[in-house]
Backbone as a ProteinNet text record, in pm:
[ID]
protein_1_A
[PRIMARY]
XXXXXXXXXXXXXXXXXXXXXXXXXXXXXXXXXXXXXXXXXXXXXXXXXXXXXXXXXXXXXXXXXXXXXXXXXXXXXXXXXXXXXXXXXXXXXXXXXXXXXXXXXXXXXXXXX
[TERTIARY]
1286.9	1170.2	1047.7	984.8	845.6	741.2	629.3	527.6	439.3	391.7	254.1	134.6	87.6	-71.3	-110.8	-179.8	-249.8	-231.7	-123.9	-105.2	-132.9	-98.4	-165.3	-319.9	-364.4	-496	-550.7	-506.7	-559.5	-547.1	-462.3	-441.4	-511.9	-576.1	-702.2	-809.4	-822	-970.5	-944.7	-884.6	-887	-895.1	-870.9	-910.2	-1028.1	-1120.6	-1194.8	-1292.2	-1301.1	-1449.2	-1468.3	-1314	-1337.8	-1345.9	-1362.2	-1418	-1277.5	-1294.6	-1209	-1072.9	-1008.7	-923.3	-853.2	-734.5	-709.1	-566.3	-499.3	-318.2	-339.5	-204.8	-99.7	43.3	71.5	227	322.4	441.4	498.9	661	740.6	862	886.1	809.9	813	742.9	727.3	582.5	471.3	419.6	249.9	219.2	181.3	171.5	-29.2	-69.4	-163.9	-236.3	-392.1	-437.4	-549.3	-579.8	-721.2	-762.8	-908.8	-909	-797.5	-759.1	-584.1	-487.5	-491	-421	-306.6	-156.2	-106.3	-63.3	-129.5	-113	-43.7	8.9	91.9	176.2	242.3	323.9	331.3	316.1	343.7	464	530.6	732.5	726	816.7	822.6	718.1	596	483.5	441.2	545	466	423.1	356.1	252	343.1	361.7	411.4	333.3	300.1	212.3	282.6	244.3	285.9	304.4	400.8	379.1	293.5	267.3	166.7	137.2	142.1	103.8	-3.2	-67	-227.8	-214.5	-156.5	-120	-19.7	83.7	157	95.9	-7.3	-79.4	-139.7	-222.9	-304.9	-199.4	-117.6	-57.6	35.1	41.1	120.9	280.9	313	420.7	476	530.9	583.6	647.6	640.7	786.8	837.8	934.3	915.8	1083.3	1075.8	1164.2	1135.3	1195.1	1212.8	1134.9	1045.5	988.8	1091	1182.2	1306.5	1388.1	1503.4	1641.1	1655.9	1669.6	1633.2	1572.9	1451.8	1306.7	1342.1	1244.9	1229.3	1134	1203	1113.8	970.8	876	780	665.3	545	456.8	507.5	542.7	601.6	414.8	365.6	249.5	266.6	272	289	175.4	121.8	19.3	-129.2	-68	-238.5	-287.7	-241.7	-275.4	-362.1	-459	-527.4	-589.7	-665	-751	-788.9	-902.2	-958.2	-1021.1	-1129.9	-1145	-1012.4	-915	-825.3	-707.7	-687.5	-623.9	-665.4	-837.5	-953.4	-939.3	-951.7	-950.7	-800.3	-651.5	-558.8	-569.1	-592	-593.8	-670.9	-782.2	-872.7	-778.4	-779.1	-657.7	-532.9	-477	-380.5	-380	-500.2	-540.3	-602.5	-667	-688.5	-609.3	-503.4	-341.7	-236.3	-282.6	-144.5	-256.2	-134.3	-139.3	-231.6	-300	-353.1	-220.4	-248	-132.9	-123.8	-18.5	-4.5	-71.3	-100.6	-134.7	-27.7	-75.1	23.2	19.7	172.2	191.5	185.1	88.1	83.8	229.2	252.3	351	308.1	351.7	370.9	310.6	209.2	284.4	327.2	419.2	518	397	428.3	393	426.4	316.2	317.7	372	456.4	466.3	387.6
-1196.4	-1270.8	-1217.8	-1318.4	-1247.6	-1244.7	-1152.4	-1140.4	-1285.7	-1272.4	-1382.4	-1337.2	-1468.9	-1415.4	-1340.7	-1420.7	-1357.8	-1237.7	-1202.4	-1059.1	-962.2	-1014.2	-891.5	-922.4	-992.1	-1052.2	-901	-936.4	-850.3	-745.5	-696.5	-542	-511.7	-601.9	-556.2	-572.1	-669.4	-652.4	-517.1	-445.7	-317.6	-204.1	-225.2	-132	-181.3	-243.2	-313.5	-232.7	-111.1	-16.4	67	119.8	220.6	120.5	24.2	-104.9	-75.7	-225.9	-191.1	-213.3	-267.2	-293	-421.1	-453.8	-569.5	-570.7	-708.4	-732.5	-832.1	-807.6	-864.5	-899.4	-1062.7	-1083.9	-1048.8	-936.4	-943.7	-911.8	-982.9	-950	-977	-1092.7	-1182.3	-1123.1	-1011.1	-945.8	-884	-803.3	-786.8	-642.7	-559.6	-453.7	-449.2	-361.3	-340.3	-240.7	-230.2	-165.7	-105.1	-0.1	54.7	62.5	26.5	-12.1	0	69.5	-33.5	71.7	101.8	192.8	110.5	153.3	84.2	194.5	176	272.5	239.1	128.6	62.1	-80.5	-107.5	-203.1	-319.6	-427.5	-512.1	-574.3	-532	-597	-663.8	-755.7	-814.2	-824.3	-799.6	-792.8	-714.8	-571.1	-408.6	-364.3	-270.2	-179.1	-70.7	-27.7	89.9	165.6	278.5	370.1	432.8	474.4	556.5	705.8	740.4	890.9	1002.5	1104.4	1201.4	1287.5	1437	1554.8	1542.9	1471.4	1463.3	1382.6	1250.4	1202.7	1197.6	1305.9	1328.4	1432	1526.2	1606.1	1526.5	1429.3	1370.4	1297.7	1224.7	1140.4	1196.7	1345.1	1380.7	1423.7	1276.7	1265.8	1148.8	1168.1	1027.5	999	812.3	759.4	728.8	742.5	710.9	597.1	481.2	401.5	312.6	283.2	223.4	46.5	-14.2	-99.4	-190.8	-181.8	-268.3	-188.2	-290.2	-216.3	-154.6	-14.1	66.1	147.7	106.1	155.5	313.3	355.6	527.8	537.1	619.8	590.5	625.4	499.5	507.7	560.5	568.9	623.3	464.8	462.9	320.5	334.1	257.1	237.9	133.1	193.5	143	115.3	155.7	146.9	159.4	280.5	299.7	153.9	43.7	-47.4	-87.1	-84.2	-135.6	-54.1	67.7	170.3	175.8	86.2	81.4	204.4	251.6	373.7	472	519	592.9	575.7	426.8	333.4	353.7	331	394.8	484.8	595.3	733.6	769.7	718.9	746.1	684.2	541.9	474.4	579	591.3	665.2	798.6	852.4	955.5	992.1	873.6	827.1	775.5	693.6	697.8	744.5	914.1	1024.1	1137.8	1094.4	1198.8	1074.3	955.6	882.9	879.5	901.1	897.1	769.6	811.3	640.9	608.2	441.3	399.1	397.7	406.5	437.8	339.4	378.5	214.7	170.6	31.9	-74.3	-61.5	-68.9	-84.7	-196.2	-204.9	-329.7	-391.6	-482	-513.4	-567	-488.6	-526.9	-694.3	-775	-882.4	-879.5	-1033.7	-1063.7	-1121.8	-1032.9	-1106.4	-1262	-1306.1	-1463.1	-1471.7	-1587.4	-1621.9	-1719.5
595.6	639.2	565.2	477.5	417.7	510.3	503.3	587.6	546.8	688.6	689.8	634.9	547.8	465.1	572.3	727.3	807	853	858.4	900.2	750.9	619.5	511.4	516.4	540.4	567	684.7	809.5	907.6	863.1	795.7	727.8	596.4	603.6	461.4	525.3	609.7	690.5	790.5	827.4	921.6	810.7	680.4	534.5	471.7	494.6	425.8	400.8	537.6	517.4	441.5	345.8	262.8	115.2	138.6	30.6	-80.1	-165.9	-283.4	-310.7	-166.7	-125.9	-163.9	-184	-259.9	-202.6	-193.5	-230	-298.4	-362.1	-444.5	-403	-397.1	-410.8	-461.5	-456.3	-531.4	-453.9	-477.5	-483.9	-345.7	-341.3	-195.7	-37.7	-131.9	16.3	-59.7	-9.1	-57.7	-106	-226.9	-260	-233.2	-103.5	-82.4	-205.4	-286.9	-322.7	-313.1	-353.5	-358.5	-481	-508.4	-690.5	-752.6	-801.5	-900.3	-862.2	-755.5	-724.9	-632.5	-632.7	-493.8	-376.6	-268.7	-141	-59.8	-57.2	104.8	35.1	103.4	102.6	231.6	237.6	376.3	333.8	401.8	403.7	565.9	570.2	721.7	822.6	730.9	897.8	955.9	848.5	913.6	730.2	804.7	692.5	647.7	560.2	497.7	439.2	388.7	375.4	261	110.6	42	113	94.3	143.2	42.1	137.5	47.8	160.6	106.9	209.3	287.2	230.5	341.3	434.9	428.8	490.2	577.3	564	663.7	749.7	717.1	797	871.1	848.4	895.7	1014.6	977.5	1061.6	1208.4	1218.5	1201.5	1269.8	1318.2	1416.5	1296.1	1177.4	1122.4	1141.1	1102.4	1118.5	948.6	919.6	763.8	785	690.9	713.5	571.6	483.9	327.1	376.4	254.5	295.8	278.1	157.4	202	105.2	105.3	39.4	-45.3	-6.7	-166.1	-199.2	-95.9	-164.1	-109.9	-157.4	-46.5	46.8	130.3	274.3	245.4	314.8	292.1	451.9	502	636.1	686.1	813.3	882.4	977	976.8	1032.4	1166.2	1304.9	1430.8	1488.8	1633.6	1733.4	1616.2	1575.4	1456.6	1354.1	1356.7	1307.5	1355.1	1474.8	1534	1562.4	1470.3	1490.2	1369.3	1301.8	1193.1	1131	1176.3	1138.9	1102.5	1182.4	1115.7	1038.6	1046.4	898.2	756.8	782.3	650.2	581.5	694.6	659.4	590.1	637.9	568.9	427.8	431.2	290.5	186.6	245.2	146.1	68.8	185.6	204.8	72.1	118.9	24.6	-102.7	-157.1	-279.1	-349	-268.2	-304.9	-397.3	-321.2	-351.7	-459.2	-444.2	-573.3	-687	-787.1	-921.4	-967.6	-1077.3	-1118.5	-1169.2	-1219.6	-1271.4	-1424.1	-1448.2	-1624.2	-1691.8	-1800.6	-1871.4	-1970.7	-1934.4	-2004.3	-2131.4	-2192.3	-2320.9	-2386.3	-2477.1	-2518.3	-2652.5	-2633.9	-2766.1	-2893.4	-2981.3	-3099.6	-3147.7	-3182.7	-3213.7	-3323.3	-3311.2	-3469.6	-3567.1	-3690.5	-3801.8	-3845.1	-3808.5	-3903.8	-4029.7	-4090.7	-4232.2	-4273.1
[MASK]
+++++++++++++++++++++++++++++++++++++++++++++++++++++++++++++++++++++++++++++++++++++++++++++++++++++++++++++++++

């Protein structure tokens, strides 16, 4: 079951205060970001959370459960969805501690004849 816009919707407006915040479709659910960073995942309608030491301090009773088949377990985000302020503070949190993202390789083009 893919998630509903409205629900990645509500989960960017409860991140909205640490600004900067963005999703993207992909792979039939939604890769949440912070400037080009990706911090969370929305699979089925729940939030997933990149993991990261600060954030498991912060959090710190986790639930960790894969956003789908495969993946590696990612922060399973429950009751705290509806506590904006400390949603913020993890996002921030969390795109504090992930990596920027590599940059793209550009290709070669083919020589014209």
């Amino acid at each position: 079951m893919a998630s509903d816009l409205n629900f990645v919707e509500y989960v960017r407006d409860q991140i909205n205060e640490v600004g900067r915040v963005s999703f993207k479709k992909m792979f039939g659910e939604y890769a949440v970001y912070y400037d080009e960073k990706v911090v969370a995942l929305v699979c089925e309608n729940q939030l997933f959370i990149k993991p990261t030491p600060g954030g498991r301090s912060m959090i710190g009773r986790v639930v960790e459960a894969p956003p789908y088949p495969g993946a590696k377990p990612h922060f399973l985000i429950g009751e705290q969805l509806d506590d904006r302020q400390w949603l913020s503070d993890l996002i921030q949190l969390t795109a504090n501690e992930v990596p920027a993202p590599k940059p793209k390789k550009l290709k070669p083009k083919k020589a014209s004849l």
